[in-house]
N, C-alpha and C positions, 0 to 999 in steps of 0.2 A: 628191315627198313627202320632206320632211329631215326626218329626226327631230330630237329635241335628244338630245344624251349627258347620260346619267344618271349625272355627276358620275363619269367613267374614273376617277378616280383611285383609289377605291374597290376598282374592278375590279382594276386591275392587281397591286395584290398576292394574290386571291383565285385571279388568275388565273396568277400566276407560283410561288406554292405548290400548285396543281395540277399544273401541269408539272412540277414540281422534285419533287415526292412521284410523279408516275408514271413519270416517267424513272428514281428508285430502283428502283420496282418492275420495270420492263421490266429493270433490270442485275440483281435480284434474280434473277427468272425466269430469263432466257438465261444465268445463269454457274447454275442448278440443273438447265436443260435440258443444257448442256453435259458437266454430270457426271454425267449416265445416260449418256453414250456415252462414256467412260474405259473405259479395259482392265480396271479395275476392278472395275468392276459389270457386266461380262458381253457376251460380242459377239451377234449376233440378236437384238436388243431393236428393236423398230420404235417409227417416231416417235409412233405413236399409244398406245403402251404406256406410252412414257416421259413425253408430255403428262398421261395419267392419271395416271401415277403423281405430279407435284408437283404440276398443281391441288387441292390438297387444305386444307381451313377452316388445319389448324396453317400450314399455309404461307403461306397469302395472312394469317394475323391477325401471323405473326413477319413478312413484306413488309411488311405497314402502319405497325407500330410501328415497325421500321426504317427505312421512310422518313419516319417524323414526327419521327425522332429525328434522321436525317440531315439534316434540312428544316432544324431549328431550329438544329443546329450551325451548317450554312452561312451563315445568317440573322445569328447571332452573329456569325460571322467577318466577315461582309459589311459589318456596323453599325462593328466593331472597326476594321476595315483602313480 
């Protein structure tokens, strides 16, 4: 059974701003996970304290905007270069 493609080309850019928008998000995460465990902010903190603590709506809606902003930069650089 072969399907037909439904015109890829379409997809790929739908598909390569999803990546590029969750990959910001995943750097956004891990470098805010990383900073609950600095000397900083306290030692005995466990990892499930400090998951709670950045899943949080202001944080995932300042990830999103961030990576729509970083999408759109890269995008421009990419057209440019």
């Amino acid at each position: 059974m072969a399907q037909k493609p439904g015109n890829p080309r379409k997809l790929a850019p739908l598909s390569r701003a999803l990546v590029e928008t969750g990959f910001i998000i995943f750097l956004f995460y891990s470098n805010l996970l990383m900073g609950e465990f600095t000397q900083t902010n306290g030692q005995g903190k466990s990892l499930l304290f400090a998951v709670k603590d950045i899943f949080t709506l202001a944080n995932f809606m300042i990830a999103m905007i961030t990576a729509l902003i970083g999408y759109l930069v890269v995008e421009y650089l990419r057209r440019k270069l």
